[in-house]
VOPAGU-2260 file (C-alpha; in pm, 1 decimal, decimal comma):
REM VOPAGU-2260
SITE   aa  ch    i         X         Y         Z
SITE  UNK   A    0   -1524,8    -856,2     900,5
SITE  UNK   A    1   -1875,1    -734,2     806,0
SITE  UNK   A    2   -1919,9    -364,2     704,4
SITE  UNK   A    3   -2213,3    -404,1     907,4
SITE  UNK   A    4   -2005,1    -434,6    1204,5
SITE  UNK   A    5   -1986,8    -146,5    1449,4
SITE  UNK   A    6   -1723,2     127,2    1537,5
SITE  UNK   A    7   -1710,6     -36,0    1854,5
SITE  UNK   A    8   -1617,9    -421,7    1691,8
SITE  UNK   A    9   -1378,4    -304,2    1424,6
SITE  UNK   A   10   -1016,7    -158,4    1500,8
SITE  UNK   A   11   -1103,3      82,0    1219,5
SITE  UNK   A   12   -1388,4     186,2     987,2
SITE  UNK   A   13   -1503,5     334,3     742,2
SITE  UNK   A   14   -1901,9     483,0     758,1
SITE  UNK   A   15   -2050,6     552,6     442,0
SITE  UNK   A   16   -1743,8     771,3     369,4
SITE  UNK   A   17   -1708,0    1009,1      19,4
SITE  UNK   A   18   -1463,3    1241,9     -76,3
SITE  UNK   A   19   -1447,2    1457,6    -398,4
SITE  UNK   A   20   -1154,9    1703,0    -512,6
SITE  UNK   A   21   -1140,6    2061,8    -627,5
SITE  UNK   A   22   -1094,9    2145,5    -992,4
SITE  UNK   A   23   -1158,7    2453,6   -1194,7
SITE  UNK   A   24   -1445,8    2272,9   -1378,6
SITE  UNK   A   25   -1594,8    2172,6   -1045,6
SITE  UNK   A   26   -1611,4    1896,1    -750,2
SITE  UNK   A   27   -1444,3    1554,7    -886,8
SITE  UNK   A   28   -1580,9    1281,3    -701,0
SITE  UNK   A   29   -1273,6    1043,4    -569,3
SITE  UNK   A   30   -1489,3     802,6    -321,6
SITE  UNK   A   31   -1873,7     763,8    -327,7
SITE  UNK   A   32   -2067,2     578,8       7,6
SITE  UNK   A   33   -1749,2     367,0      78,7
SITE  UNK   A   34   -1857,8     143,3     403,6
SITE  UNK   A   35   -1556,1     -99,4     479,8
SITE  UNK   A   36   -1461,8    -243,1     840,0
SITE  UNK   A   37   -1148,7    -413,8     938,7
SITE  UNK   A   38   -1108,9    -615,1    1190,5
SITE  UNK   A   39    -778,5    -687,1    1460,3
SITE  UNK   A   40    -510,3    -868,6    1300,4
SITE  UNK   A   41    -652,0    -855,2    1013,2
SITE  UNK   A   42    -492,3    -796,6     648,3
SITE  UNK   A   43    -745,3    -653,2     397,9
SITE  UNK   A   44    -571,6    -548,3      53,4
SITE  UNK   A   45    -749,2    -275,3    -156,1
SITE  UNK   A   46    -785,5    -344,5    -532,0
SITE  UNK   A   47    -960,1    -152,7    -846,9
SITE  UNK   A   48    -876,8      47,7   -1148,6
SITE  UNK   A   49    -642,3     322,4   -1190,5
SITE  UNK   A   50    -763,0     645,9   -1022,9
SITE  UNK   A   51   -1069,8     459,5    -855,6
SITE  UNK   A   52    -947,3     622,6    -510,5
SITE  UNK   A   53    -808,2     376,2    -341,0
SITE  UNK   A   54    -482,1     614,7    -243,8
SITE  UNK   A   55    -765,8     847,1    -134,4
SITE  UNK   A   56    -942,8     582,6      98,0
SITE  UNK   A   57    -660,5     484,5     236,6
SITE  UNK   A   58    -526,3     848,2     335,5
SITE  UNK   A   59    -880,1     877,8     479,6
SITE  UNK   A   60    -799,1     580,5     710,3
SITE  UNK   A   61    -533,5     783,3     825,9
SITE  UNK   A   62    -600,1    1056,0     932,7
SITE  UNK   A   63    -432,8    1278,6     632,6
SITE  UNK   A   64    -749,3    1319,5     475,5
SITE  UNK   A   65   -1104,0    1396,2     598,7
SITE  UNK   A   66   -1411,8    1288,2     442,3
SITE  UNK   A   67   -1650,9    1535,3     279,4
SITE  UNK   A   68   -1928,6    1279,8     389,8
SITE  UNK   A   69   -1942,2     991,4     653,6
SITE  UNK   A   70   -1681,2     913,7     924,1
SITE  UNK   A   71   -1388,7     709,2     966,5
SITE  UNK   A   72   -1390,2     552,9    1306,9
SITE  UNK   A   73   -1042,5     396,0    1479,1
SITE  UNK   A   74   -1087,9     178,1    1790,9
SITE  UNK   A   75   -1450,9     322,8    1859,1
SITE  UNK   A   76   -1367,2     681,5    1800,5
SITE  UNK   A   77   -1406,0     931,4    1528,3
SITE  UNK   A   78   -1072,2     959,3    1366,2
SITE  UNK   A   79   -1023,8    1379,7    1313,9
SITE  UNK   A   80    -669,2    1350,2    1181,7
SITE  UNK   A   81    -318,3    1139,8    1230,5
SITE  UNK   A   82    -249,3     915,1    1466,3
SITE  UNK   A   83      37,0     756,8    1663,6
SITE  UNK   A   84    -156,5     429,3    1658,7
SITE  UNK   A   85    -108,3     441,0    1261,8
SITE  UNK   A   86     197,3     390,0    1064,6
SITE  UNK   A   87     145,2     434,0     714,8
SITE  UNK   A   88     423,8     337,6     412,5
SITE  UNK   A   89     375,4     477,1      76,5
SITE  UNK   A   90     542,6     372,7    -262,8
SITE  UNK   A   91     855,0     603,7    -235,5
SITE  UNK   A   92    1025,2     522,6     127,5
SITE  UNK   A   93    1132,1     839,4     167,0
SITE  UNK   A   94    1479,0     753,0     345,2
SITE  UNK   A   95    1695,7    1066,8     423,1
SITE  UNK   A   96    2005,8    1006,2     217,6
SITE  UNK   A   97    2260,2    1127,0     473,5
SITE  UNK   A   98    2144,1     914,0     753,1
SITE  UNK   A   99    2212,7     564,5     796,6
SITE  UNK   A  100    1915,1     265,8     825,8
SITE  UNK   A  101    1964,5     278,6    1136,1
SITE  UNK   A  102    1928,1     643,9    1231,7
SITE  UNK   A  103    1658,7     653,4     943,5
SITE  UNK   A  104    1449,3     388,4    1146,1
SITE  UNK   A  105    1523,3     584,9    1479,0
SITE  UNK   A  106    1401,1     904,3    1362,9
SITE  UNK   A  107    1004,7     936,9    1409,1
SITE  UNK   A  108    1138,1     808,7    1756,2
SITE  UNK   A  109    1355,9    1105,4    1808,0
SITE  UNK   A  110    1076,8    1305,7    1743,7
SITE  UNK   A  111     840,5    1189,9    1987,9
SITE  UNK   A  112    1101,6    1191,1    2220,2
SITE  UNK   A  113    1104,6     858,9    2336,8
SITE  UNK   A  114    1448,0     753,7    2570,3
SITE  UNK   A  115    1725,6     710,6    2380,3
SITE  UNK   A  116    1785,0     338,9    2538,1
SITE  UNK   A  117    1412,3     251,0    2486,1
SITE  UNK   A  118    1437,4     389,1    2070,4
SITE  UNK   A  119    1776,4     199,1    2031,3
SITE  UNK   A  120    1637,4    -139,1    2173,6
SITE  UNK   A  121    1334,9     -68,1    1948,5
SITE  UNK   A  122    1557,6      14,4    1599,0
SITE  UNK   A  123    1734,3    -277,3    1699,5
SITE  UNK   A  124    1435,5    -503,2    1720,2
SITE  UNK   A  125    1264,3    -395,7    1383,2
SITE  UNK   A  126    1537,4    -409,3    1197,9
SITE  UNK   A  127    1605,7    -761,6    1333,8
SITE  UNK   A  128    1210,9    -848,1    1155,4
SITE  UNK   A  129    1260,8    -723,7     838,6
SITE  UNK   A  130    1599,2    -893,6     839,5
SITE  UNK   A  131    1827,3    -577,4     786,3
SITE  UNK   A  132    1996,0    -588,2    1098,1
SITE  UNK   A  133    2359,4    -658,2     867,9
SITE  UNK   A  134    2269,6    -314,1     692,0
SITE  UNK   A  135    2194,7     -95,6    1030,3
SITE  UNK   A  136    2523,8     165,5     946,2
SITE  UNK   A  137    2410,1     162,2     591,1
SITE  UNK   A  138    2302,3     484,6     414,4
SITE  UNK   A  139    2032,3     443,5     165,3
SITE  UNK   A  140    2249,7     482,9    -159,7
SITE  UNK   A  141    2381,9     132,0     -91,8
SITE  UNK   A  142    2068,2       2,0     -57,2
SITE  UNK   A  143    1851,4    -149,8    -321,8
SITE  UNK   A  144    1454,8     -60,3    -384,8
SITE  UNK   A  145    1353,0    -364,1    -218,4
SITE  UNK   A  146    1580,4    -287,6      91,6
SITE  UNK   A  147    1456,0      65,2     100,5
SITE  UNK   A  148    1107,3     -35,1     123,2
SITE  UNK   A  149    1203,5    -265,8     409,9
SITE  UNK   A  150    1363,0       2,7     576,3
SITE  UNK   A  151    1053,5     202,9     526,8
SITE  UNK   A  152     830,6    -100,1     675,4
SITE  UNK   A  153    1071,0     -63,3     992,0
SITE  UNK   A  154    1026,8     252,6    1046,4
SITE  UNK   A  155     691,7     269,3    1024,6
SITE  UNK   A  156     686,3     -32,4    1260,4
SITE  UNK   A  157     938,4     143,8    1531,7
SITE  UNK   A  158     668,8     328,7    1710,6
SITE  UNK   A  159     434,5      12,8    1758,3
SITE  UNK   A  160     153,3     108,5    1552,5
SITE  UNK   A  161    -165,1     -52,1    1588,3
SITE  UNK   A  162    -244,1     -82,4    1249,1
SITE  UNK   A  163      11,6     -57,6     930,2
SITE  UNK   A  164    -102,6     128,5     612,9
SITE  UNK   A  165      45,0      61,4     302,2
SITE  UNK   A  166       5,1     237,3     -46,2
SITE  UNK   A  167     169,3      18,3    -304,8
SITE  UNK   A  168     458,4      -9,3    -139,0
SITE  UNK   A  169     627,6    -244,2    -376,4
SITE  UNK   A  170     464,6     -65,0    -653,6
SITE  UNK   A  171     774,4      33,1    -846,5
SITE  UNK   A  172     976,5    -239,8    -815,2
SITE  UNK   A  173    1076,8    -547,4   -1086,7
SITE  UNK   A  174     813,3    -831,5   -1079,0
SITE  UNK   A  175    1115,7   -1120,8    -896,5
SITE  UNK   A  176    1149,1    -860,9    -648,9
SITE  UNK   A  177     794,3    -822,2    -559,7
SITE  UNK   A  178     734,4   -1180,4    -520,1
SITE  UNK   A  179    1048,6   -1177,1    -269,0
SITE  UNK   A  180     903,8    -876,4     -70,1
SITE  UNK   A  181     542,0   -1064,0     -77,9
SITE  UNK   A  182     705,5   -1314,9      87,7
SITE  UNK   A  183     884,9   -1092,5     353,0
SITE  UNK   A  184     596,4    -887,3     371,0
SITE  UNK   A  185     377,0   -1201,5     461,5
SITE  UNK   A  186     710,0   -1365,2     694,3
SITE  UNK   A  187     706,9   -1002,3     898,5
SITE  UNK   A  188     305,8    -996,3     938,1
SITE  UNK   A  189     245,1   -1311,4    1097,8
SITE  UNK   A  190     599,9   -1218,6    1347,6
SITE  UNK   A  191     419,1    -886,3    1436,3
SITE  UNK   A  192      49,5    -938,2    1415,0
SITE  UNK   A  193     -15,5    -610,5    1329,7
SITE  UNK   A  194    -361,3    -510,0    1158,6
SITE  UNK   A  195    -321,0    -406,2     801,5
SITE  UNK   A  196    -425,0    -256,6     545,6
SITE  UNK   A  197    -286,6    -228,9     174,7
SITE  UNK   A  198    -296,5     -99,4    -166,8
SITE  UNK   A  199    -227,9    -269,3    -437,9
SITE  UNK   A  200    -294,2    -260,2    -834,8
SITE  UNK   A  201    -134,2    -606,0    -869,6
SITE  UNK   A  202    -435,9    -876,2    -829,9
SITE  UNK   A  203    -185,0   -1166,9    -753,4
SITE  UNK   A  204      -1,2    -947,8    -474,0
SITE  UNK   A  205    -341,8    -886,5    -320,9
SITE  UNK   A  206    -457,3   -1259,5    -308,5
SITE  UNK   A  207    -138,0   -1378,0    -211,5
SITE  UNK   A  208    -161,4   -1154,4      76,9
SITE  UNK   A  209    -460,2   -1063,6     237,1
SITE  UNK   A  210    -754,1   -1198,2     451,5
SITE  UNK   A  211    -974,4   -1039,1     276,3
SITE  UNK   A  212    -993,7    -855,7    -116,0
SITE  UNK   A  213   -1165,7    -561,7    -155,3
SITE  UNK   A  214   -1249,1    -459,8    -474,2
SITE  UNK   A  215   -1305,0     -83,5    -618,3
SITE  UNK   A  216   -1520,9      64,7    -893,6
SITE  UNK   A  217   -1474,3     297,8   -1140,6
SITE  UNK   A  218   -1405,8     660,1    -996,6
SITE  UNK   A  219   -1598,1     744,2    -783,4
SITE  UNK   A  220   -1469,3     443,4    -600,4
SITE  UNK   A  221   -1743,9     263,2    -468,1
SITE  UNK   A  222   -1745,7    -115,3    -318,3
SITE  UNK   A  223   -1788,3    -367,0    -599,2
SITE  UNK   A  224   -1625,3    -694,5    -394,6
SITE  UNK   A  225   -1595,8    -816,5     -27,5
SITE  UNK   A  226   -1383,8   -1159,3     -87,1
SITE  UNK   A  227   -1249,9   -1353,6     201,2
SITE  UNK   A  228    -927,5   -1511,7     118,2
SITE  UNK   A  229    -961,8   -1890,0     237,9
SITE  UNK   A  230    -630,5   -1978,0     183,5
SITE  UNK   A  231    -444,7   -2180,1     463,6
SITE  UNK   A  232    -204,8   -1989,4     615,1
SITE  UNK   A  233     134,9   -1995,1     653,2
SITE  UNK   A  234     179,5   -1942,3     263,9
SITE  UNK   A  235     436,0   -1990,2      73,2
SITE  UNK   A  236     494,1   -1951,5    -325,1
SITE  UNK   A  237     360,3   -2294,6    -399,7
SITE  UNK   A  238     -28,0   -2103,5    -357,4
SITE  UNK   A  239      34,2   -1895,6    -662,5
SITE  UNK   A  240      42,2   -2193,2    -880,7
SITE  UNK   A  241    -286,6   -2354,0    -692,7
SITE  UNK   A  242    -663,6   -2377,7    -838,8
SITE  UNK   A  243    -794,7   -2204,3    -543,9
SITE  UNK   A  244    -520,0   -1915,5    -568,4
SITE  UNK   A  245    -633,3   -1901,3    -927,8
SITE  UNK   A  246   -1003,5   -1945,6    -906,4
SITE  UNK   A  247    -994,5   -1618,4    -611,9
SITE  UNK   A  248    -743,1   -1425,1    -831,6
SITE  UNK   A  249    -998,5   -1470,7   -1161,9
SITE  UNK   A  250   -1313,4   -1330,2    -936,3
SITE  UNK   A  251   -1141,2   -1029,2    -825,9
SITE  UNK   A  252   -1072,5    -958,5   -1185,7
SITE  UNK   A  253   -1414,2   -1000,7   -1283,4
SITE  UNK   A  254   -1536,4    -796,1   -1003,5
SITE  UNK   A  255   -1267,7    -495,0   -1183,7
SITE  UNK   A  256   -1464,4    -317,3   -1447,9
């Protein structure tokens, strides 16, 4: 989708949006005149250089952060904080060690007070897409980091979200298990159809993945790259070893100074 588009043609946007930080030696710019639009079903990843903001852009799509400058718009309408229409997963899932996957997944439910038979049939369904449905009375110490991260995906799916944030969710786990949670990550998107958006330091992961690349600057993060990922989809791990996977993964490093 064009950054041109407007509020009213994107499921969420971003409007000439900066944000800078407090320190004792003054204002540090995170995000300068970011203008980025995504569009329904979409899956945009986020790339650039460490500390180039793109945690900070992508709390600002949420709702956990406000910009200083310019306006993040969801579905038409200024977004002034969090959402129910955005579930967001960040690298560390989080899980509460003395509750099981499935009462882990249940729990944002809980809170919002949704019936008990409704939040059941929904724990039960999520769990079913992220292929975990084996591990429901599982507690999170038997669990490995891939599983946990699933876990987190499914809970962040149980209250049907709109759109799905992610902030290198895979970022601290082993390279064979990445690949395998690209691939479930990829299987669980095209089952859901969800709109989202994620960050990513790993330039294969974000090729692999999304619709469309876009690519940070130096800090103050500003937009470098737009790329549109043509690659046919469904994909599968033969595309990593594929001239066009290569030729798209070699301009998004270029476009990384």
């Amino acid at each position: 989708m064009s950054a041109s588009e407007s509020p009213m043609t994107a499921i969420i946007q971003a409007i000439h949006v900066s944000k800078a930080y407090p320190t004792p030696r003054g204002a540090l710019s995170a995000l300068e005149d970011i203008t980025m639009a995504v569009a329904r079903g979409e899956f945009v990843c986020i790339v650039g250089p460490s500390g180039c903001g793109k945690s900070t852009l992508l709390r600002l799509l949420a709702g956990l952060l406000m910009p200083d400058r310019g306006q993040v718009y969801l579905q038409g309408r200024p977004l002034r904080g969090p959402s129910r229409t955005i579930g967001v997963v960040f690298q560390k899932a989080n899980l509460m060690p003395w509750r099981t996957v499935f009462d882990n997944v249940l729990l944002p439910l809980q809170v919002q007070r949704i019936p008990p038979a409704e939040a059941r049939a929904r724990v039960e369904e999520v769990l079913r897409l992220v292929d975990l449905t084996a591990f429901a009375h599982s507690y999170p110490r038997e669990l490995s980091g891939g599983m946990e991260q699933r876990v987190a995906i499914a809970r962040a799916l149980a209250h049907e979200p709109v759109i799905l944030l992610l902030d290198e969710p895979f970022g601290a786990l082993d390279a064979l298990t990445r690949e395998k949670l690209n691939l479930e990550l990829m299987r669980i998107w095209e089952a859901s159809h969800k709109t989202v958006v994620m960050v990513t330091h790993d330039i294969r992961e974000a090729v692999f993945l999304a619709d469309r690349v876009v690519v940070l600057t130096q800090r103050p993060g500003r937009v470098a790259l737009e790329l549109p990922v043509a690659l046919p989809r469904p994909r599968t791990a033969d595309v990593w070893y594929s001239d066009a996977f290569n030729r798209l993964a070699q301009q998004v490093r270029l476009a990384i100074r």
